[in-house]
C-alpha positions as CSV (number, residue, x, y, z in Angstrom):
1,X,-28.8,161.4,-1.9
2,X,-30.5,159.3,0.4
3,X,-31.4,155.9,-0.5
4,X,-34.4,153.4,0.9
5,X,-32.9,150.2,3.2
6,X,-30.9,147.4,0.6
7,X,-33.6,145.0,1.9
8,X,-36.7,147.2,0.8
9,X,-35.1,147.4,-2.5
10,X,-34.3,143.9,-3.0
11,X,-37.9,143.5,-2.1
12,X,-39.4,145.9,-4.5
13,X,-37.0,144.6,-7.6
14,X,-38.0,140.8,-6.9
15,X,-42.1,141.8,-6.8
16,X,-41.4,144.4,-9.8
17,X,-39.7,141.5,-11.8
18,X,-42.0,139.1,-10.9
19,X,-45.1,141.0,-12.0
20,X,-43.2,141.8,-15.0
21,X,-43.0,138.0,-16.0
22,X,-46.6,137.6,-14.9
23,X,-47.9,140.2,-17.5
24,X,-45.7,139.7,-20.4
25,X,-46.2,135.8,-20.1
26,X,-49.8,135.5,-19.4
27,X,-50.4,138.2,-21.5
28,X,-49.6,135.6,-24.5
29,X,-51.3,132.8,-22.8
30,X,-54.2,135.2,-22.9
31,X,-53.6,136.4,-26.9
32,X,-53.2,133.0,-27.8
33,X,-56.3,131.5,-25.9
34,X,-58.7,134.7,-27.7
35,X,-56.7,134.7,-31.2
36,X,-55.5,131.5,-32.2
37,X,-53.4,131.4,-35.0
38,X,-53.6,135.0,-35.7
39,X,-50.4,135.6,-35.2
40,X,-49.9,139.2,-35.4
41,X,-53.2,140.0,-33.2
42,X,-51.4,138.0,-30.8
43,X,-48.1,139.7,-30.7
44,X,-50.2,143.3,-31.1
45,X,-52.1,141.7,-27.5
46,X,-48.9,140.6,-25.9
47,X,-46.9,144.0,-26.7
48,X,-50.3,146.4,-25.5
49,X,-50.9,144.7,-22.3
50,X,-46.8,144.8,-22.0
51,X,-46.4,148.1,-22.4
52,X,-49.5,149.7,-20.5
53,X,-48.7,147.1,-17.0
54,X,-44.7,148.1,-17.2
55,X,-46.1,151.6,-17.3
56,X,-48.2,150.9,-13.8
57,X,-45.4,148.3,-12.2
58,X,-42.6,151.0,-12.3
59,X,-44.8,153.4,-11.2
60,X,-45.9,151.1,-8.1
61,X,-41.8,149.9,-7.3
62,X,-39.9,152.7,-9.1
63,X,-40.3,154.9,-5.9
64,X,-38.3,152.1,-3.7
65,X,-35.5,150.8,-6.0
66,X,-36.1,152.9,-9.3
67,X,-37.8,150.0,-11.0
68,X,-35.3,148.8,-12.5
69,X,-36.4,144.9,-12.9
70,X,-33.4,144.1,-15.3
71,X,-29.9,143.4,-14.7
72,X,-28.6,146.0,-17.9
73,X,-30.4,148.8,-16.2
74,X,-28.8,148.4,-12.9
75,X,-25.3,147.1,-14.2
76,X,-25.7,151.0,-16.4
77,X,-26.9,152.4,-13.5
78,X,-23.7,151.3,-11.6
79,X,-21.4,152.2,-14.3
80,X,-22.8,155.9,-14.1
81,X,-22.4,156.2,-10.7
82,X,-26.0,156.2,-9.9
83,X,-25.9,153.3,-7.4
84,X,-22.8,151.2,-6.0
85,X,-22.3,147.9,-7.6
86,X,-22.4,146.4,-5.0
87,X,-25.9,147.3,-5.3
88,X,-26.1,146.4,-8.3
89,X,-24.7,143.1,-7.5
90,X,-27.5,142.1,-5.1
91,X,-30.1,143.2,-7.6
92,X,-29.3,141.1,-10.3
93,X,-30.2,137.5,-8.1
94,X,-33.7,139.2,-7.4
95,X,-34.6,140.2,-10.6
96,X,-33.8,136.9,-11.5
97,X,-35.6,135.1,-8.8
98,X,-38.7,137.4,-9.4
99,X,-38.9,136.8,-13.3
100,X,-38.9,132.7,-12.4
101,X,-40.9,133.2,-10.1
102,X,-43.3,135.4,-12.3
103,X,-43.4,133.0,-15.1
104,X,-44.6,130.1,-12.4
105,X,-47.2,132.3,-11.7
106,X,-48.6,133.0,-14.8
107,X,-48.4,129.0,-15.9
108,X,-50.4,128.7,-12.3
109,X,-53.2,131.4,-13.5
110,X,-53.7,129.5,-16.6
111,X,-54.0,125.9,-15.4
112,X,-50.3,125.6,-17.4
113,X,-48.2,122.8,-15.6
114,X,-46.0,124.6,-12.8
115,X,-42.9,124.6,-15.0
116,X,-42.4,124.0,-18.4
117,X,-39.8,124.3,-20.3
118,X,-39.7,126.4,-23.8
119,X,-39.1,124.9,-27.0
120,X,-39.4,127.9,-28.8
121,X,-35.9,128.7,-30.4
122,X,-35.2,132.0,-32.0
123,X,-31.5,132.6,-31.9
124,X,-30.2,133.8,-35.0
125,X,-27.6,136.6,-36.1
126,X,-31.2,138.5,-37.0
127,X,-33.0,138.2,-33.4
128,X,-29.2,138.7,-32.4
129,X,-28.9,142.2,-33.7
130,X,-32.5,143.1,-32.4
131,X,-31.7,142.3,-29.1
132,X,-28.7,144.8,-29.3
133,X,-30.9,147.6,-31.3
134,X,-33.5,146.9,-28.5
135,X,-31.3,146.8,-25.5
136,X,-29.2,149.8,-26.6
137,X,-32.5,151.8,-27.4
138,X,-33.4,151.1,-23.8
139,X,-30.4,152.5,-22.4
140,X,-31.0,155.6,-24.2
141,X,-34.4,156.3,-23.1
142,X,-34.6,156.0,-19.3
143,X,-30.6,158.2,-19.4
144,X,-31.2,160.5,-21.8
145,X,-34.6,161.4,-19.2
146,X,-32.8,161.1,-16.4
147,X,-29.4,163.2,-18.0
148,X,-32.6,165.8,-18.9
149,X,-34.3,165.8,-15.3
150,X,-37.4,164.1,-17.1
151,X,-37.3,161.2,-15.2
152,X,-40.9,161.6,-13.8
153,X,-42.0,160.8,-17.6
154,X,-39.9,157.8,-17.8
155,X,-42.9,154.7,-16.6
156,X,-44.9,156.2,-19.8
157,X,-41.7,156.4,-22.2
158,X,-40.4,152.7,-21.6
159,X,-43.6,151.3,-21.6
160,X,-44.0,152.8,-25.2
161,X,-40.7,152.4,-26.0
162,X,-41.2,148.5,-25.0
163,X,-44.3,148.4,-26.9
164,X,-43.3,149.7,-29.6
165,X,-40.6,147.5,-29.7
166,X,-42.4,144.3,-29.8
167,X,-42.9,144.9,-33.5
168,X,-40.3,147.1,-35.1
169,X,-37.4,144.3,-34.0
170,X,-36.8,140.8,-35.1
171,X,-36.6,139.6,-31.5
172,X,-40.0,141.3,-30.2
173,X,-37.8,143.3,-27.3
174,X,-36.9,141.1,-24.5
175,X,-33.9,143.3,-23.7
176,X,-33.6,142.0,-20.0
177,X,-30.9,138.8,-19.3
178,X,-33.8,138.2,-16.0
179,X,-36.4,137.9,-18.0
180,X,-35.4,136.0,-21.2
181,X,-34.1,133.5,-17.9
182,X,-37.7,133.7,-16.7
183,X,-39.5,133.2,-20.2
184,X,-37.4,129.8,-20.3
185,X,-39.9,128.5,-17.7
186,X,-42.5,128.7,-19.6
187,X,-43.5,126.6,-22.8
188,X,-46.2,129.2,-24.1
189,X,-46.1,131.9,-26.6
190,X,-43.9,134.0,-25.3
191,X,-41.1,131.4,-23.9
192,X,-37.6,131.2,-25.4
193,X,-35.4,127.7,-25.2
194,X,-32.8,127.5,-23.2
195,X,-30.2,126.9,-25.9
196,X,-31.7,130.0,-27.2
197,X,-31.2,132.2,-24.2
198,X,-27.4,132.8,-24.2
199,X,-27.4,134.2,-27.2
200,X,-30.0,137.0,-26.3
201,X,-28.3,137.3,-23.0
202,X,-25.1,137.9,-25.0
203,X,-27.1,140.3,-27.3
204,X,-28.4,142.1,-24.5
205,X,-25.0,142.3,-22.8
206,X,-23.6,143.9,-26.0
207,X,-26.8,146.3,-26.1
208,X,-26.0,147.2,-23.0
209,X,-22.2,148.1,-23.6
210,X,-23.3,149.8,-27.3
211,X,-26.3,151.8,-25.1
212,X,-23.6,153.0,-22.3
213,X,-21.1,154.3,-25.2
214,X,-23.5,156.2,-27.2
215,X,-25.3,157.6,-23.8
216,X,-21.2,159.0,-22.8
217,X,-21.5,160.2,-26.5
218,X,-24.9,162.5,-26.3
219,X,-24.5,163.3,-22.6
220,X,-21.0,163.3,-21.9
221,X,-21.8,165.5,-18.2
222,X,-24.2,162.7,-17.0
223,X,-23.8,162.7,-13.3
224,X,-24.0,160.3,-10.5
225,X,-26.7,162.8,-9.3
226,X,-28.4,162.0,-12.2
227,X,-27.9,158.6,-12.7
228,X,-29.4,157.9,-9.4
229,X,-32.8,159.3,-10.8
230,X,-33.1,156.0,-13.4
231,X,-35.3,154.7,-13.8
232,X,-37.6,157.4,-11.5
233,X,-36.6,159.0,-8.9
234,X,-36.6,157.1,-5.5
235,X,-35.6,158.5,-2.1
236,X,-35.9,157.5,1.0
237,X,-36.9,160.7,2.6
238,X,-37.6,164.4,1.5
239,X,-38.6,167.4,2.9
240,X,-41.6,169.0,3.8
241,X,-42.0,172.9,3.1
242,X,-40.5,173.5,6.4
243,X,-37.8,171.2,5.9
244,X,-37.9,168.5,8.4
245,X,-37.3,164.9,7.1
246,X,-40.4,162.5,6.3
247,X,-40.6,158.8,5.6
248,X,-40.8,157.4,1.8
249,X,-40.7,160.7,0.1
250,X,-44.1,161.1,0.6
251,X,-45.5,164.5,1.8
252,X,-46.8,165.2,5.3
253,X,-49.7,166.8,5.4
254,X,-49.9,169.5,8.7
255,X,-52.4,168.7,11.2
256,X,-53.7,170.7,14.0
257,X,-51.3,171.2,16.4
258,X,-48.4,169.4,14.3
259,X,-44.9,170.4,13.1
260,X,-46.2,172.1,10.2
261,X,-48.7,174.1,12.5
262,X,-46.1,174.9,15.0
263,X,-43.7,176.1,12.6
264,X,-45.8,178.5,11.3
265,X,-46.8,179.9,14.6
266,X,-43.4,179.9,15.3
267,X,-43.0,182.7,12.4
268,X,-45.6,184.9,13.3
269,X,-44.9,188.4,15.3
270,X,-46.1,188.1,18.8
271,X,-47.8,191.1,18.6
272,X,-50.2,190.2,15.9
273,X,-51.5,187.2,16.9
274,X,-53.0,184.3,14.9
275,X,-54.8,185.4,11.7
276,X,-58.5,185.1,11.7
């Protein structure tokens, strides 16, 4: 299976990650700004523009590096045998890089100061175990598509899955060590402390090991194969009908006097000429 160049996919995880921090964190600049102190509105803002812009990002990146744009993914991934870890290795500094990065973004669009730092603390054994639940639960989706050759409906299912979430655990679902690094940087609704962010990191680690087990569990044949498909499928070639090799999976369309064209006469009798 045939992947795109390290460096394009480096590329794609840092811009993935970076939009990700950008719509999660100005999303809640933007719910707080239109719904002050109505708290739940806000959240119900922060976890619908969340889940619809992860739906488009992976969709946009998935196609290079999977659109991954969190370190648990890929570290899963690399466990599975669905990419190398050394792979996964490289990933994990630009997901990091691009969730900072997003978060100084979204401070910039809102006329926030460049960097701030969060002093919103929520680590308790609570937020603790919904980080697990919600890490885990993450796991299970984009595998158990990709395990069921369903990975085409995976953009939709963790952007719901995300959404949903947001409300239905004590931690509102950061599940991703790059981002909770990224939210740090960012002293606005959705921020987290920094002495707060080990302990999701931790949490998420743990999701991440409790996710793997049960996923061995349900699919216990999950192959590298498959694996490779998380979080979408992304290949650096495929074929076109007549089999010859194209560039970024994307189909060739035949044009007059092209390979396509030339295959097909190729198959005709010479006796019958070109049909009219």
């Amino acid at each position: 299976m045939s992947q795109a160049p390290l460096p394009r996919r480096l590329l794609a995880e840092f811009l993935g990650s970076l939009l990700l921090a950008a719509l999660v964190i100005g999303s809640g600049i933007a719910a707080q700004t239109l719904s002050p102190g109505a708290t739940g509105l806000e959240l119900f803002e922060n976890a619908a523009a969340t889940a619809a812009g992860l739906f488009a990002i992976i969709l946009m990146f998935g196609p290079v590096s999977g659109g991954h744009f969190n370190p648990v993914v890929s570290f899963a991934d690399a466990a599975l045998g669905g990419i190398s870890w050394r792979d996964a290795a490289a990933y994990l500094p630009a997901q990091v890089a691009g969730c900072v990065a997003g978060a100084v973004t979204a401070n910039l669009m809102f006329a926030r100061a460049v960097v701030s730092i969060s002093a919103k603390h929520r680590a308790t054994p609570g937020h603790f175990l919904g980080e697990v639940v919600a890490t885990a639960g993450l796991l299970l989706v984009i595998f158990a598509l990709a395990r069921t050759g369903r990975s085409r409906a995976a953009p939709a299912a963790v952007g719901a899955y995300i959404g949903a979430a947001y409300f239905f655990t004590s931690s509102t679902s950061f599940a991703n060590p790059a981002i909770t690094i990224g939210r740090m940087f960012s002293d606005t609704f959705a921020g987290i402390a920094p002495s707060s962010a080990p302990a999701y990191i931790a949490a998420q680690i743990a999701g991440g090991a409790v996710g793997l087990l049960i996923i061995k569990l349900l699919y216990p044949r999950i192959t590298p194969d498959e694996a490779a498909t998380a979080v979408v499928p992304h290949l650096a070639t495929g074929a076109d009908h007549d089999g010859q090799p194209h560039p970024d999976g994307a189909p060739r369309r035949d044009r007059p006097g092209g390979a396509g064209t030339a295959n097909a006469r190729s198959k005709q009798s010479p006796a019958s000429g070109p049909t009219r």
